[in-house]
KETI-458693 format. One line per field, with one value per atom (N, C-alpha, C): residue number from 1; atom name; residue in one letter; x, y, z. Coordinates in nm, 3 decimals. Each point is the difference from the previous one (the first is absolute). Layout:
BEGIN
num: [NUM, ...]
atome: [CA, ...]
residu: [a, ...]
X: [X, ...]
Y: [Y, ...]
Z: [Z, ...]
***
This chain:
BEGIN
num: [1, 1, 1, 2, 2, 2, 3, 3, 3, 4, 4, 4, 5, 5, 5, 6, 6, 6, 7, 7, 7, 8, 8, 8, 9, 9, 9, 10, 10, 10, 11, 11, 11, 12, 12, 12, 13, 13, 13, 14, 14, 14, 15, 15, 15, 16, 16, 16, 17, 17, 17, 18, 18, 18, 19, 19, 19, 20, 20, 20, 21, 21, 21, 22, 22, 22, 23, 23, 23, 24, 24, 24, 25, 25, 25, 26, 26, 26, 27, 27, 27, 28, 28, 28, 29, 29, 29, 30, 30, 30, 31, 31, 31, 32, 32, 32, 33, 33, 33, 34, 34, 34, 35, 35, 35, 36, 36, 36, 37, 37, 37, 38, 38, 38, 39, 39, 39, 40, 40, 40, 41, 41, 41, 42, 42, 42, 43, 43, 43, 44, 44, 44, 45, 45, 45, 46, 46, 46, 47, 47, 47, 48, 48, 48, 49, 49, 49, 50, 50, 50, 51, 51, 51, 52, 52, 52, 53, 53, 53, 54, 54, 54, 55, 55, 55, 56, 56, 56, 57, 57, 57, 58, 58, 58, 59, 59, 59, 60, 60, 60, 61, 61, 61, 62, 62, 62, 63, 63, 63, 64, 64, 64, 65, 65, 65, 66, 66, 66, 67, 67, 67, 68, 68, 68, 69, 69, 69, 70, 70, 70, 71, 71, 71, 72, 72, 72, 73, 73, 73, 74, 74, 74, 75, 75, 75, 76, 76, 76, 77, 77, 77, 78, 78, 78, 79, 79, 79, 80, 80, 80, 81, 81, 81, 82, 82, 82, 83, 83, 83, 84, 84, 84, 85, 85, 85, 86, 86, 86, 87, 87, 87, 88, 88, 88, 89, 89, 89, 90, 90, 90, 91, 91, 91, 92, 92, 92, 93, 93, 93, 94, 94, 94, 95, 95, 95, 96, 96, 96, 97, 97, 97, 98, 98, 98, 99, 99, 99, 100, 100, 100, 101, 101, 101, 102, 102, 102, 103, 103, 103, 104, 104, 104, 105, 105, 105, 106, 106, 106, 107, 107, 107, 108, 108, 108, 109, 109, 109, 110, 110, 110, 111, 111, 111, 112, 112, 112, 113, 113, 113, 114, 114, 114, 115, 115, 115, 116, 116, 116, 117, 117, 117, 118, 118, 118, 119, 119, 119, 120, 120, 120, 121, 121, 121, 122, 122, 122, 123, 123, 123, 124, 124, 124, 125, 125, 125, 126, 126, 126, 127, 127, 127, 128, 128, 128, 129, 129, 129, 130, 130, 130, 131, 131, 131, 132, 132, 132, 133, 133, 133, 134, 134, 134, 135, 135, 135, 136, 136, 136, 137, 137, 137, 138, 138, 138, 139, 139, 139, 140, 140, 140, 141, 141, 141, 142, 142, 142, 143, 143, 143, 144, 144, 144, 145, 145, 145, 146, 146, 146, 147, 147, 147, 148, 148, 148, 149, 149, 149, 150, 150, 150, 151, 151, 151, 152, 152, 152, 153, 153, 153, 154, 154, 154, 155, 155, 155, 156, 156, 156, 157, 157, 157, 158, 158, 158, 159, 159, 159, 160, 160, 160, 161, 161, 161, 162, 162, 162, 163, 163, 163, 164, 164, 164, 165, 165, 165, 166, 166, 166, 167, 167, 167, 168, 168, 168, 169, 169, 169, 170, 170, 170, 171, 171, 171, 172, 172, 172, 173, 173, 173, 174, 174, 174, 175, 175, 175, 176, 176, 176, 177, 177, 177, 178, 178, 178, 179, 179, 179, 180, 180, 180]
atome: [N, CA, C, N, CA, C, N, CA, C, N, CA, C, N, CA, C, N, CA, C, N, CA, C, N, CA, C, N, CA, C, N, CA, C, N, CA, C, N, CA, C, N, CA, C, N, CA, C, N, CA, C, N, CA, C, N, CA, C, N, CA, C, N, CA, C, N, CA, C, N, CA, C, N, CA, C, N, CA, C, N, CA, C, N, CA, C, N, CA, C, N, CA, C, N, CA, C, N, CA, C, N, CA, C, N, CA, C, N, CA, C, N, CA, C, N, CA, C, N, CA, C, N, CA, C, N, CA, C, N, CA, C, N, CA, C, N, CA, C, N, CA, C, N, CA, C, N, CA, C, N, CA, C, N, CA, C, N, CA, C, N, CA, C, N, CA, C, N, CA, C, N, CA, C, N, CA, C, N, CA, C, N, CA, C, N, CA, C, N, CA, C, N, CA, C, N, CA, C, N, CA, C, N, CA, C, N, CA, C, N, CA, C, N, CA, C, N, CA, C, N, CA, C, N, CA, C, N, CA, C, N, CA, C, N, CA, C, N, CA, C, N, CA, C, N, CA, C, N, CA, C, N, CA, C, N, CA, C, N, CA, C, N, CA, C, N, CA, C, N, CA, C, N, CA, C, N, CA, C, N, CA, C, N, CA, C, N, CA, C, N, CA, C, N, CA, C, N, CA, C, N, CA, C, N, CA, C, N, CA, C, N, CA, C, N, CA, C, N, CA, C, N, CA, C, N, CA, C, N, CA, C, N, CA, C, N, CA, C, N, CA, C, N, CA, C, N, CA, C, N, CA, C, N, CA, C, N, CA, C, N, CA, C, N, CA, C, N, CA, C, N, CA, C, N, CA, C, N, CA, C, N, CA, C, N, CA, C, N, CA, C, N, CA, C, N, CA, C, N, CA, C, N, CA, C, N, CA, C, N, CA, C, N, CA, C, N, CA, C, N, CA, C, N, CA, C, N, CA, C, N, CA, C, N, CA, C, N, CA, C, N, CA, C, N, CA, C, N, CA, C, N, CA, C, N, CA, C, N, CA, C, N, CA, C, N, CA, C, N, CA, C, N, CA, C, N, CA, C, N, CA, C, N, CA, C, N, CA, C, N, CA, C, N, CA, C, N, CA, C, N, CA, C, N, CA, C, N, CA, C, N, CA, C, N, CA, C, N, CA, C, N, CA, C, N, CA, C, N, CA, C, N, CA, C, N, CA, C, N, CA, C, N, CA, C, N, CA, C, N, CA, C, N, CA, C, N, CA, C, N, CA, C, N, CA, C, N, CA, C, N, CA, C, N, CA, C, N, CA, C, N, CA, C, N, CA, C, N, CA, C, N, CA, C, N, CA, C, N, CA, C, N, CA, C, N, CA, C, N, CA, C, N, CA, C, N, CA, C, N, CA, C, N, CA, C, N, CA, C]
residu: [x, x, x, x, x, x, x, x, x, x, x, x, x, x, x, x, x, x, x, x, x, x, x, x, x, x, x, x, x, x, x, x, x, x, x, x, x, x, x, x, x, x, x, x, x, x, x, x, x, x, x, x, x, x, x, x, x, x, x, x, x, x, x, x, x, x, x, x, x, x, x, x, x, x, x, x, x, x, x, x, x, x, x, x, x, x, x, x, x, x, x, x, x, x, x, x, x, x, x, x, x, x, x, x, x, x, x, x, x, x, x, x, x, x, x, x, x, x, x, x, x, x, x, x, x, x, x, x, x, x, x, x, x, x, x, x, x, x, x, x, x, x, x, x, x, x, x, x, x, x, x, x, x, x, x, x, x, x, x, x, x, x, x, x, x, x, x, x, x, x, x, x, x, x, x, x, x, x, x, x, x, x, x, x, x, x, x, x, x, x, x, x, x, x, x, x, x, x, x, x, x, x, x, x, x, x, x, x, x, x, x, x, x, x, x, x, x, x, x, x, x, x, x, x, x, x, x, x, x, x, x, x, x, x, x, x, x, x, x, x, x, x, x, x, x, x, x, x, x, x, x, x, x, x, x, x, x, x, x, x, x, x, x, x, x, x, x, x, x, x, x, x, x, x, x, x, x, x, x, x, x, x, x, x, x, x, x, x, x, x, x, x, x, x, x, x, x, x, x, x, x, x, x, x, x, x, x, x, x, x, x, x, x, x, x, x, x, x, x, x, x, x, x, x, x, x, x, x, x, x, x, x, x, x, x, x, x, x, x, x, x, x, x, x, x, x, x, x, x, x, x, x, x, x, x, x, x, x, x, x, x, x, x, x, x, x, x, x, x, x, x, x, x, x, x, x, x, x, x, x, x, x, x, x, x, x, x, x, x, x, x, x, x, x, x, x, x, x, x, x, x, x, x, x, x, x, x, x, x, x, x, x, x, x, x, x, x, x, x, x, x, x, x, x, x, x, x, x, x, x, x, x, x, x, x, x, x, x, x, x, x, x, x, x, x, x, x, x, x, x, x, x, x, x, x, x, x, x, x, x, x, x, x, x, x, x, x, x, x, x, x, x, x, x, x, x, x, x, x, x, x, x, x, x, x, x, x, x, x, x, x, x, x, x, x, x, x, x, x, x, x, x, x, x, x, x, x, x, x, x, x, x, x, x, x, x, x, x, x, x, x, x, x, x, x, x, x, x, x, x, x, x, x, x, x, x, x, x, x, x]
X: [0.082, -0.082, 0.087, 0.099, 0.099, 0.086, -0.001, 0.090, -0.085, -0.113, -0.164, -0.020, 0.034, 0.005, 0.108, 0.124, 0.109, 0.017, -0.038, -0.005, -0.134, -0.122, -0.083, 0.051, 0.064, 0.016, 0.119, 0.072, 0.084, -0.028, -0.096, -0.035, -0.130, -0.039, -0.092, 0.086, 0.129, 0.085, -0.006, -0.038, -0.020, 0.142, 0.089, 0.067, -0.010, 0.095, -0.032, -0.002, 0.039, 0.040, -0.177, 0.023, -0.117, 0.038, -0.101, -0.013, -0.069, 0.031, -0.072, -0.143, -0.103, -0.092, -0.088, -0.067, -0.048, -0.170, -0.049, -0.171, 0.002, -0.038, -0.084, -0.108, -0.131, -0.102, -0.044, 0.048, -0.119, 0.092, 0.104, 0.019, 0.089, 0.076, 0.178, 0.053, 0.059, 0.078, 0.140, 0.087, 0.158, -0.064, 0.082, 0.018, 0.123, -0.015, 0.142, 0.036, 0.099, 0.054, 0.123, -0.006, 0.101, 0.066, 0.174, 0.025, 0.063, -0.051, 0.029, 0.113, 0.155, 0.124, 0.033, -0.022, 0.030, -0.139, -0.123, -0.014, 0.034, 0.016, 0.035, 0.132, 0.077, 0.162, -0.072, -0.105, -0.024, -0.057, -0.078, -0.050, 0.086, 0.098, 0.125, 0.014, 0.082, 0.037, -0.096, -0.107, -0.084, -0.055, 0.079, -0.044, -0.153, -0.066, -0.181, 0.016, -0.040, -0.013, -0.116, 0.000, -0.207, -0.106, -0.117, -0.081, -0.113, 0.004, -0.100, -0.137, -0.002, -0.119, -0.063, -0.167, -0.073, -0.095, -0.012, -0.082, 0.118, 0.111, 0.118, 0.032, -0.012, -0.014, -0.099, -0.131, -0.105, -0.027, 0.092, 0.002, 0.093, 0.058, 0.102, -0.098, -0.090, -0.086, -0.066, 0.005, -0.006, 0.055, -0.073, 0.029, 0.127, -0.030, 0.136, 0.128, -0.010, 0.095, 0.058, -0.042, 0.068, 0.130, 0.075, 0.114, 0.120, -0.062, 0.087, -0.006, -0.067, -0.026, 0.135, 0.055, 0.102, 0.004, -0.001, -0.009, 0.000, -0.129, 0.034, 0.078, 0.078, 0.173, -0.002, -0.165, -0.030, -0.117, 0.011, -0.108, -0.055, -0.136, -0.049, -0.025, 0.026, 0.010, -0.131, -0.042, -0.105, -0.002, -0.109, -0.036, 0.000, 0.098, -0.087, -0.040, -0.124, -0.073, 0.009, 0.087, 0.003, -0.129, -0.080, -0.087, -0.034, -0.117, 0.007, -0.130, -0.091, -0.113, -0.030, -0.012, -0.034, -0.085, -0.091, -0.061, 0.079, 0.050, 0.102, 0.126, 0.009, 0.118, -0.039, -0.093, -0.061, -0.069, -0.037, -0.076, 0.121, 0.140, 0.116, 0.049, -0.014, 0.112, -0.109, -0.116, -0.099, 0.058, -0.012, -0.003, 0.158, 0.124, 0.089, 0.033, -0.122, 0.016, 0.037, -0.060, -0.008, 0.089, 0.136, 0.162, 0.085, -0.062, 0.097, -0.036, 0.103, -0.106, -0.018, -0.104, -0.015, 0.027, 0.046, -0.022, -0.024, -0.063, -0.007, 0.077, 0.019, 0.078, -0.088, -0.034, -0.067, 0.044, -0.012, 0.038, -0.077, 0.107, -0.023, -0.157, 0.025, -0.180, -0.110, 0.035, -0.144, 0.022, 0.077, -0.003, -0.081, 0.000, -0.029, -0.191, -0.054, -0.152, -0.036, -0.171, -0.066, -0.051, 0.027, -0.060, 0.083, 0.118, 0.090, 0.027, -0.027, -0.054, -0.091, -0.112, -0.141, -0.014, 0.033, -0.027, 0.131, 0.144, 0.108, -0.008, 0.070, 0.093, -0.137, -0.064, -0.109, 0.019, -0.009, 0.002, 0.123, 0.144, 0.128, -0.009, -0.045, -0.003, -0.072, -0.084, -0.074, 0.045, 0.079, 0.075, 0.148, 0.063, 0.105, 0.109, -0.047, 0.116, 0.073, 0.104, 0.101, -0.017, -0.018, 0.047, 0.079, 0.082, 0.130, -0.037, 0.028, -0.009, 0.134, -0.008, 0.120, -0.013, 0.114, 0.015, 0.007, -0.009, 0.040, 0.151, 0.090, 0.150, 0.046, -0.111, 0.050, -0.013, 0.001, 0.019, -0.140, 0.064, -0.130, -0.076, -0.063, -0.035, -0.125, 0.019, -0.118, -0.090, -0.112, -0.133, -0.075, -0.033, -0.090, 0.090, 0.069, 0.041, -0.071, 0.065, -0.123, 0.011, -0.102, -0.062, 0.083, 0.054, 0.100, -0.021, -0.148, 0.016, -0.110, 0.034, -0.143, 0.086, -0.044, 0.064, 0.036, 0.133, 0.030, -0.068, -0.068, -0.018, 0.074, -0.024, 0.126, 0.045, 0.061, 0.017, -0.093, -0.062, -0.088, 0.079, -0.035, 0.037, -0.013, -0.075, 0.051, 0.102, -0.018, 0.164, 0.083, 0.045, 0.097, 0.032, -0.101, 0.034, 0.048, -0.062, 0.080, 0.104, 0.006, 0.180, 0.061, -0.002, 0.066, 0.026, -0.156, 0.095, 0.047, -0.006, 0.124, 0.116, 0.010, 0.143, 0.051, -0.083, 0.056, 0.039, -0.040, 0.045, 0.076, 0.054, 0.099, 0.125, -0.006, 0.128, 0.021, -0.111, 0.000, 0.089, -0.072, 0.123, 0.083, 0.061, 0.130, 0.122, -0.037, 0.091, 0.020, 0.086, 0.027, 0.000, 0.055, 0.100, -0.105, 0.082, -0.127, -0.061, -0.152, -0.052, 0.068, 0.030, 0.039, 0.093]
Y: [-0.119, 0.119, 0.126, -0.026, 0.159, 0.010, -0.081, -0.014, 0.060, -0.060, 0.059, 0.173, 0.018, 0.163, 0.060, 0.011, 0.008, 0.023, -0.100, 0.031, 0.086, 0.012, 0.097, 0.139, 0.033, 0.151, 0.026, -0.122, 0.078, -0.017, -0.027, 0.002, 0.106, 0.054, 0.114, 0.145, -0.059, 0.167, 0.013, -0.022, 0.019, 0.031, 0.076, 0.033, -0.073, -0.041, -0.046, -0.170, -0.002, -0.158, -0.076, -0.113, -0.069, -0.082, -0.008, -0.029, -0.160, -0.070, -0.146, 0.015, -0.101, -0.032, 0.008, 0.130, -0.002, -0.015, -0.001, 0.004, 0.144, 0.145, 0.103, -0.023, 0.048, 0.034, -0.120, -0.099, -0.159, -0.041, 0.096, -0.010, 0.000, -0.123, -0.032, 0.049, 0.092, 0.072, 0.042, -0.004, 0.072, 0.121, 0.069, 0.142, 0.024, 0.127, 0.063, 0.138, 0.003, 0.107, 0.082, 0.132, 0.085, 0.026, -0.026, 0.028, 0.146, 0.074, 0.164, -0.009, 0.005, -0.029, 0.147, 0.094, 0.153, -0.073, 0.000, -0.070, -0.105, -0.131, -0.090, 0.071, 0.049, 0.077, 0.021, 0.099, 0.065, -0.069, -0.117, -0.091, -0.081, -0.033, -0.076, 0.050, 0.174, 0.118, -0.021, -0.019, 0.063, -0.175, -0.082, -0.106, -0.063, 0.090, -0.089, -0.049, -0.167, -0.107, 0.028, -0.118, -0.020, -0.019, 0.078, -0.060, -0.088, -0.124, -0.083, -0.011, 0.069, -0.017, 0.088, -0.046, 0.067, 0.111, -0.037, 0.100, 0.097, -0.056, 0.124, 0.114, -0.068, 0.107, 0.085, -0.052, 0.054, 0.142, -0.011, 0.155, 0.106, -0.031, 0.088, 0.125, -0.038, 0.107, 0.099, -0.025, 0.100, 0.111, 0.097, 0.137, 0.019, -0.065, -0.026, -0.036, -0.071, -0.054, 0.055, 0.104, 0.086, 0.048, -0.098, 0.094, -0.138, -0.091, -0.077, -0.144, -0.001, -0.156, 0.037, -0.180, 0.012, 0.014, 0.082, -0.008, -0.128, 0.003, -0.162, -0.022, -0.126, -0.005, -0.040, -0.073, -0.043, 0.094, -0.048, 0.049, -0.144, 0.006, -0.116, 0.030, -0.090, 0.040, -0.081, -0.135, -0.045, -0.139, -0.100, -0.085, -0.126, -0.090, -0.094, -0.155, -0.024, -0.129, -0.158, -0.059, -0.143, -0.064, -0.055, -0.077, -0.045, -0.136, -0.087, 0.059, 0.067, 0.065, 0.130, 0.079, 0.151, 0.040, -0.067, 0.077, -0.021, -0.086, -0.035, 0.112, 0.040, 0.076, 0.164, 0.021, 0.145, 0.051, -0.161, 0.031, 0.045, -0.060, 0.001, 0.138, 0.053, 0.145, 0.101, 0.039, 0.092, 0.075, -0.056, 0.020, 0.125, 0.008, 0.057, 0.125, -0.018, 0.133, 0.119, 0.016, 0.107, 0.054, -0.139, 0.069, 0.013, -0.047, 0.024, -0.118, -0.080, -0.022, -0.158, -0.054, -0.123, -0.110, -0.137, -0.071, -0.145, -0.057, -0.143, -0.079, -0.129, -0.091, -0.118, -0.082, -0.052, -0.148, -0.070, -0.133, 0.049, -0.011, -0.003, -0.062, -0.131, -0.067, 0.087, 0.043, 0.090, 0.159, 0.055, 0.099, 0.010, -0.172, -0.060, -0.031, 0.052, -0.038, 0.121, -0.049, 0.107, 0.085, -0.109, 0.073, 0.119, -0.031, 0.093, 0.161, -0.036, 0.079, 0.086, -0.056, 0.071, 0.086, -0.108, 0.070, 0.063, -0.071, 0.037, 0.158, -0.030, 0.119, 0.151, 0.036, 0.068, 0.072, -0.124, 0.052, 0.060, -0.107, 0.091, 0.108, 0.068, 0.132, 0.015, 0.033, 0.053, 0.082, -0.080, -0.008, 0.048, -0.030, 0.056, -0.097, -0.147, -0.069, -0.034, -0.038, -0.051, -0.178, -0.092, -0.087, -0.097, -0.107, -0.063, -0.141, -0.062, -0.137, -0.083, -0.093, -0.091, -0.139, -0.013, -0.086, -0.158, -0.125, -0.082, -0.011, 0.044, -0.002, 0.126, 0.095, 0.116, 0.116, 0.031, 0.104, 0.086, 0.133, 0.088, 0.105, 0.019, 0.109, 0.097, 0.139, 0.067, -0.041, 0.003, 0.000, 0.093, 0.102, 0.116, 0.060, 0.157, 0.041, 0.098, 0.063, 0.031, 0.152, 0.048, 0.116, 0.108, 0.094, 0.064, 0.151, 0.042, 0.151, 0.044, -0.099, -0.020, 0.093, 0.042, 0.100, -0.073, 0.000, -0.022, 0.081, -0.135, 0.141, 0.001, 0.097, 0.003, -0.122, -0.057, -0.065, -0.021, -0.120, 0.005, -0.130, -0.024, -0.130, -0.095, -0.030, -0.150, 0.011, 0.115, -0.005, -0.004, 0.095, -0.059, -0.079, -0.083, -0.192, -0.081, 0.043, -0.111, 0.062, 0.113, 0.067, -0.072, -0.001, -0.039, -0.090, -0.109, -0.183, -0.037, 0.051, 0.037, 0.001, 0.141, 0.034, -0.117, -0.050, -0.142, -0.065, -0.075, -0.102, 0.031, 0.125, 0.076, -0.050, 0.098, -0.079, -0.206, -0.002, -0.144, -0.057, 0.027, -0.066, 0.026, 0.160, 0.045, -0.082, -0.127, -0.069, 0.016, -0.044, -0.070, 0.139, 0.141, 0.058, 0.081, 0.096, 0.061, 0.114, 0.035, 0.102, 0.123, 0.022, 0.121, -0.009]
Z: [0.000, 0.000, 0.000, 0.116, -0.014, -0.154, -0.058, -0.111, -0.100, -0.038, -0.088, 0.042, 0.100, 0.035, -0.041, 0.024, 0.033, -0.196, -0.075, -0.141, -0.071, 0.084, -0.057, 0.071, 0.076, 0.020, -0.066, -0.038, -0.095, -0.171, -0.002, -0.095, -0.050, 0.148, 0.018, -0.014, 0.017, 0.050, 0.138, 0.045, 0.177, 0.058, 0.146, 0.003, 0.175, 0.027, 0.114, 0.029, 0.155, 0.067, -0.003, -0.069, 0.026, 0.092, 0.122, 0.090, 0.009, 0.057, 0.012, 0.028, -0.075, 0.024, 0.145, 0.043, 0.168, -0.025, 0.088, -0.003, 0.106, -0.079, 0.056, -0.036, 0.097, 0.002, -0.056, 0.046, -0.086, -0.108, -0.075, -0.167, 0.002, -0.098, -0.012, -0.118, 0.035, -0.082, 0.007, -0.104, 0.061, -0.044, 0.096, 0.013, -0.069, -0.097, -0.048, 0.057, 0.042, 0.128, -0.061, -0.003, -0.034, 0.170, 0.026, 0.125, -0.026, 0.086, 0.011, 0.060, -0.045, 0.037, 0.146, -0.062, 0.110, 0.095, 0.009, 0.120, 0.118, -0.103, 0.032, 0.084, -0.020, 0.062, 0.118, 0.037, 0.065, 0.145, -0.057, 0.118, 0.027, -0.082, 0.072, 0.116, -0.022, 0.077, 0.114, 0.007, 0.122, 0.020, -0.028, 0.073, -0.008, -0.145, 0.004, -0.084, 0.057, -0.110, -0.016, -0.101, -0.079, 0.120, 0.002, 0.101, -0.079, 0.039, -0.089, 0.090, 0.123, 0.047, -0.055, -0.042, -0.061, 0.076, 0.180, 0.075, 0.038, -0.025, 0.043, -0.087, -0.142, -0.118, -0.030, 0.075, -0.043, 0.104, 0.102, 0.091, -0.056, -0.097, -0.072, -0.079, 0.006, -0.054, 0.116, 0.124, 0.070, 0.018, 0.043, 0.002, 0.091, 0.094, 0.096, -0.014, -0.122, -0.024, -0.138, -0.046, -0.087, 0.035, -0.112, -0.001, 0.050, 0.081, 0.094, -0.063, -0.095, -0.105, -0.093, -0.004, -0.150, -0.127, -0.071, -0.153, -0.068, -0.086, -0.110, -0.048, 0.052, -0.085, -0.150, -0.015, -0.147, -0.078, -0.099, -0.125, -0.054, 0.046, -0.093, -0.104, -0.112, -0.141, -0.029, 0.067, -0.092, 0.084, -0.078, 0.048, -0.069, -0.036, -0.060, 0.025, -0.062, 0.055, -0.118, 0.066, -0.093, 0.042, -0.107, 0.039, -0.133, -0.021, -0.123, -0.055, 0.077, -0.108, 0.037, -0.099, -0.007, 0.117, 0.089, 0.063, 0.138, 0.054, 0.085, 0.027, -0.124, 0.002, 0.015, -0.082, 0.012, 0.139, 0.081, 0.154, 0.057, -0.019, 0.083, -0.039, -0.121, -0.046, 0.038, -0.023, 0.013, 0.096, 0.122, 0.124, 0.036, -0.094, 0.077, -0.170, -0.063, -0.072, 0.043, 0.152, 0.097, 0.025, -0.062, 0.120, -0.152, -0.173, -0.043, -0.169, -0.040, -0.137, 0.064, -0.116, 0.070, -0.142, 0.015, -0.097, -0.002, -0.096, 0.048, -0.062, 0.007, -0.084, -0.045, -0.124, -0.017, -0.069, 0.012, -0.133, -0.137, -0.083, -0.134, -0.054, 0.024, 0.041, 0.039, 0.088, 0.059, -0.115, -0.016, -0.078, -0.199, 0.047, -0.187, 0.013, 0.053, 0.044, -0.053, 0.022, -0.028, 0.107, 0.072, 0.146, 0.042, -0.027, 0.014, -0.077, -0.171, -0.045, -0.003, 0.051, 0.029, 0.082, 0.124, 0.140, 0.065, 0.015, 0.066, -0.043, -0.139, -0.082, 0.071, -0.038, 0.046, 0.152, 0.092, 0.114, 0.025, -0.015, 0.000, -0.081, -0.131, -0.015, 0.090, 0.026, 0.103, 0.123, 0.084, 0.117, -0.001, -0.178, 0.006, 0.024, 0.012, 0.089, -0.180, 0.035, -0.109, -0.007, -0.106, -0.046, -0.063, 0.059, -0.054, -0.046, -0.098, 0.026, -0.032, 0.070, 0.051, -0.091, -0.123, -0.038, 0.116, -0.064, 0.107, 0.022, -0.095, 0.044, 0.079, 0.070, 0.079, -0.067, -0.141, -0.081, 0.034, 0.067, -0.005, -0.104, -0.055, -0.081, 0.063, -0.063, 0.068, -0.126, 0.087, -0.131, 0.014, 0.120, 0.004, 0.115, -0.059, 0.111, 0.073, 0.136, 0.102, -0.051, 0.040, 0.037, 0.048, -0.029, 0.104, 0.045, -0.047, 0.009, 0.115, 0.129, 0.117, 0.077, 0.102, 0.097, 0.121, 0.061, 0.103, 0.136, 0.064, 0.116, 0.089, 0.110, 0.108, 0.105, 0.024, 0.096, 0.113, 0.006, 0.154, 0.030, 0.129, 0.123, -0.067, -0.081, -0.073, -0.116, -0.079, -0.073, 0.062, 0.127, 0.063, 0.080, 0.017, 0.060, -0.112, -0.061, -0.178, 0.006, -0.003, -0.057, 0.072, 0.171, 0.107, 0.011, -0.066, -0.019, -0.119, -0.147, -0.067, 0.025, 0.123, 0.002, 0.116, 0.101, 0.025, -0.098, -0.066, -0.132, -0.057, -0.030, -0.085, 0.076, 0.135, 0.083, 0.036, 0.006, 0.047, -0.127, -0.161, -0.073, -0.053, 0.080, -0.001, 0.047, 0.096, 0.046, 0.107, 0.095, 0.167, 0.017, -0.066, 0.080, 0.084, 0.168, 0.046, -0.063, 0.077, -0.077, 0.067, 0.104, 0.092, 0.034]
***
């Protein structure tokens, strides 16, 4: 599955560490993560690792706490969802349009239907998500790319819990060495 990703974002253009296969919000998707290097410096410096708790991130939006939260060390670039039929995959990418682009990966097989024709292609315009399909020897191609002219909105408490367990995973397969 990380390999089927790993060749549709570069085959999307995508810029950024794809991240292993996790389940947010119900839906398994790698995440593709831009690491903000002058941040990343900066939380070294001040000693804040990733906080992966999600009720701990979610007070960072207090008024109180303006000013005293760590900068996102990442940029999510996008989302994408391996799965063997179009609607499987579009339930899984929909969902993180919010933080950035989204895409699915499909078997060649399922891309050769009508069902797919009819109904898939449609809804991904629709939504904007991007489409790849995956030869059986690994080879990815885009077949519908995504949408790109949606507006980012600002950061709330759940972008930055994803950023935050991102930027876990980022270090985690940076290797043994410490974070601080």
């Amino acid at each position: 599955m990380d390999e089927l990703a790993v060749g549709a974002v570069a085959a999307l253009g995508w810029v950024g560490t794809v991240l292993p296969e996790m389940t947010l919000f119900g839906r398994r998707v790698c995440l593709v993560a831009d690491l903000l290097a002058d941040v990343h410096a900066e939380r070294i410096c001040l000693g804040q690792e990733p906080v992966t708790d999600r009720a701990s991130v979610s007070t960072w939006a207090w008024p109180e706490l303006a000013g005293r939260v760590p900068e996102p060390a990442v940029r999510i670039v996008g989302a994408v969802a391996v799965a063997r039929h179009w609607r499987t995959g579009l339930a899984n990418a929909v969902p993180f349009l919010r933080y950035g682009e989204a895409a699915m990966v499909l078997p060649t097989s399922a891309v050769l239907t009508h069902d797919y024709l009819a109904n898939c292609l449609p809804r991904t315009r629709a939504y904007g998500v991007a489409v790849a399909s995956a030869e059986p020897d690994g080879q990815v191609q885009v077949d519908l790319p995504a949408r790109t002219e949606r507006a980012v909105p600002e950061a709330d408490s759940l972008y930055r819990w994803v950023s935050e367990l991102a930027y876990d995973q980022i270090l985690d397969s940076a290797g043994p060495a410490p974070r601080s």
